[in-house]
N, C-alpha and C positions, 0 to 999 in steps of 0.2 A: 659765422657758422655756415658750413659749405653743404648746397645740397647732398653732396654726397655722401658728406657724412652722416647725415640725417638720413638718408637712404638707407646708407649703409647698415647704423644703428639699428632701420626698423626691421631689416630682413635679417639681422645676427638674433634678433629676438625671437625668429618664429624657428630656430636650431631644436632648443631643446623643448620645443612643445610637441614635435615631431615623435621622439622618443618617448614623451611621454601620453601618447595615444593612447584614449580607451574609449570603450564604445558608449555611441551614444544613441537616448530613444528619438521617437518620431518626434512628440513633442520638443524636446531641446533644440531638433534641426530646425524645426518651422522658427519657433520665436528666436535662434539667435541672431539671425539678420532684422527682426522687428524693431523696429526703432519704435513702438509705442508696448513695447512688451515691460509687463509692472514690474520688472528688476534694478534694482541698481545695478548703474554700471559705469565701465571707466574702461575708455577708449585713447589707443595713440596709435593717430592715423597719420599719412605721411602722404604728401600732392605734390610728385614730380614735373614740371612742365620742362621737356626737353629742346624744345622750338616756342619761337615766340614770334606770332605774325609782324611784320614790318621793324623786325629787330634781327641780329644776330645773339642774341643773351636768352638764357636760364631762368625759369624762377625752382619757387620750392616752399612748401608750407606744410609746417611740420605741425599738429592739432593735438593740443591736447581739452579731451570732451569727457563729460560726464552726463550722467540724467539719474533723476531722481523722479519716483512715483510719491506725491502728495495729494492729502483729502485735504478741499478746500471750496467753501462758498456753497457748499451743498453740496460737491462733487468730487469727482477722482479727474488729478493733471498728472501729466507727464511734464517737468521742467527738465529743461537741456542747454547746459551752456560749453560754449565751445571758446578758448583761448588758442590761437594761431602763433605762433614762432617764421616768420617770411624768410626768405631772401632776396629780394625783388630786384630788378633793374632800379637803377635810381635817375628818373628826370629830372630832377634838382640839382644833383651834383655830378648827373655821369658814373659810369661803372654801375660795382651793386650795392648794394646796404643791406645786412640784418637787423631785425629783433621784433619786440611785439607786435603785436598785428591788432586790433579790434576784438572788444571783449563783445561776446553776442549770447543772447538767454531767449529760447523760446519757449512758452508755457501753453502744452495744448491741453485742451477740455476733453476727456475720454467720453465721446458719446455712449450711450447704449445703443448698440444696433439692433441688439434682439439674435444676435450671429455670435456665439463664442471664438467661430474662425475669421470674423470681419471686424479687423480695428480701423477705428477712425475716429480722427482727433483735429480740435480746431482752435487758435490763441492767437493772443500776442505776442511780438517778440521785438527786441531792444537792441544796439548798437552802440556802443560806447566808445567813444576813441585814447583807445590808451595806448594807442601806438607806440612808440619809444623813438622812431624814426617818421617822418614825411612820407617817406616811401612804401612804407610797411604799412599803413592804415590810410583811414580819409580823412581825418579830422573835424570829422562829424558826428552828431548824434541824430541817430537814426531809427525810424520806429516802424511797424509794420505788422503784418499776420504770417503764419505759418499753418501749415495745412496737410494731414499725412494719413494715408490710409494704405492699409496693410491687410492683406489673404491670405490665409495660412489652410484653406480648406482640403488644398487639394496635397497628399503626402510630401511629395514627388517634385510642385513647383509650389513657388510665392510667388506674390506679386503684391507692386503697389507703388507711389510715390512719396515724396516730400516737396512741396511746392511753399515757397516763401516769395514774398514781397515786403519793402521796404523802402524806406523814404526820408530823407534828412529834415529836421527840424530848427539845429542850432549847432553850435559851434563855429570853427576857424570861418570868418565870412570869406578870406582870401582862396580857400580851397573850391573846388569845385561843388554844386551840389550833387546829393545821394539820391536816385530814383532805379531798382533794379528787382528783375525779378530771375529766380532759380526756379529751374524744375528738374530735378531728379527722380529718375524710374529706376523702380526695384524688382530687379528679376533674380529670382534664386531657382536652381535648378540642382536639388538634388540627385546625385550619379553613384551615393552605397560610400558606409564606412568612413560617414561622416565628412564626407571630400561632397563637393557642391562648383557649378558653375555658375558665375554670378556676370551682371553689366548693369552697371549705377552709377555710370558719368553724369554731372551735372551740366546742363542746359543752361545757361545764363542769356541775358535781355539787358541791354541799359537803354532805361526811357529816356532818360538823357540826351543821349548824343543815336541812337538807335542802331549802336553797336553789339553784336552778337555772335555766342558761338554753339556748336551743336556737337558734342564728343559723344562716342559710341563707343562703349566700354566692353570687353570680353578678356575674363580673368576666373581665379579657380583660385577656393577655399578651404580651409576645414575645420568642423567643430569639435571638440575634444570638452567631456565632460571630466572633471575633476569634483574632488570632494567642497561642495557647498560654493563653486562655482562651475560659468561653461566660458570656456575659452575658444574663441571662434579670431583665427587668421588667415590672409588673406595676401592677394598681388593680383591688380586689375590694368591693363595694359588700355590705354586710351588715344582714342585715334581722332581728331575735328575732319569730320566731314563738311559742317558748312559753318563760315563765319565774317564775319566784317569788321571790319577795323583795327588798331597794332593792339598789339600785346596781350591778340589771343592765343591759348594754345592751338600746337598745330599736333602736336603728342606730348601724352607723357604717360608714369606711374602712379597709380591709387593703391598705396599696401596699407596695412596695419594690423593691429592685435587689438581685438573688444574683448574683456574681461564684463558679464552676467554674476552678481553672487545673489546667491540666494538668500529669498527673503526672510 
């Protein structure tokens, strides 16, 4: 499966969501970028990397993610599991290879903050390697926290991040070990009519080897409410300002389409 057509796929989707614009209120704009907001939903998100430090090769990771709001243990979580589709460089055998990638679920705890506009959430979250290729995952099981907090106070902007950590436990002993942390910042900048400018490139760390990369994202979306859902799409253009080691991004594309249905 060629990035591009994965590319391709996800930007022929956001065609007719375009025609079918209608307006939306304040509320839908703020929580449709929330990643702790209590709706289900069902996302397909698409990670172009067009340069790859210390290679001449492509990658490409096509996501498909869900989340669910559940009461549990005495409380209210937000569960989120993400399945990756790769295309990666292959170090094993040269060239590239597709397919599965690492099945991952993280479960954060909805604190109360006492703030109807201040989410924030805190869990565990899992690693499973279901890869289908070498190349496509780690072959590890991996365990760790997830950590995310979200501002909806002010009309106009959000803000807030998702920061996870993670660490291998078992599996393939021949593969490397899993020690890695992400930080993603979430800025949403509302601009009328349901159109918003966004940058939510992920930050990544590997304790590991103390390889790192640092992308700086500026891209433009829009939310579109429909009956008993909100449809929010997106193309965020990704730039690494700073990083170390091969087979970081040096650029690429963050697009997709988040489907919200109502509860």
């Amino acid at each position: 499966m060629s990035a591009a057509i994965i590319l391709g796929a996800t930007t022929a989707a956001f065609i007719p969501l375009v025609s079918a614009a209608q307006g939306t209120d304040a509320a839908s704009l703020a929580q449709a970028n929330n990643p702790l907001a209590a709706f289900k939903t069902f996302n397909l998100q698409n990670q172009y990397n067009g340069s790859l430090t210390g290679t001449d090769s492509t990658a490409n990771s096509f996501f498909l993610r869900g989340a669910l709001p559940v009461s549990a243990f005495g409380g209210d979580w937000l569960v989120r599991a993400t399945l990756p589709i790769n295309d990666f460089p292959d170090p094993f055998n040269g060239g590239k290879t597709n397919g599965l990638g690492d099945f991952n679920v993280f479960a954060a705890y909805l604190m109360d903050t006492g703030n109807p506009n201040l989410s924030f959430g805190i869990g565990p979250q899992i690693t499973a390697p279901t890869a289908t290729e070498d190349a496509t995952g780690s072959g590890k099981w991996s365990a760790g926290l997830a950590n995310v907090l979200f501002n909806t106070a002010t009309p106009g902007f959000q803000w807030g991040y998702l920061l996870t950590w993670q660490a291998s436990f078992a599996g393939d002993s021949d593969r490397a070990d899993v020690n890695s942390g992400a930080f993603q910042p979430l800025l949403i900048k509302q601009v009328g009519n349901g159109w918003y400018l966004r940058s939510t490139a992920i930050w990544t760390y590997d304790f590991e080897t103390d390889n790192y990369n640092i992308p700086i994202g500026f891209g433009a979306g829009r939310v579109v409410t429909k009956p008993n859902v909100v449809i929010n799409y997106f193309v965020e253009p990704q730039y690494s300002v700073a990083s170390d080691g091969d087979g970081q991004m040096e650029w690429g594309v963050f697009a997709g389409v988040n489907f919200q249905f109502a509860k």
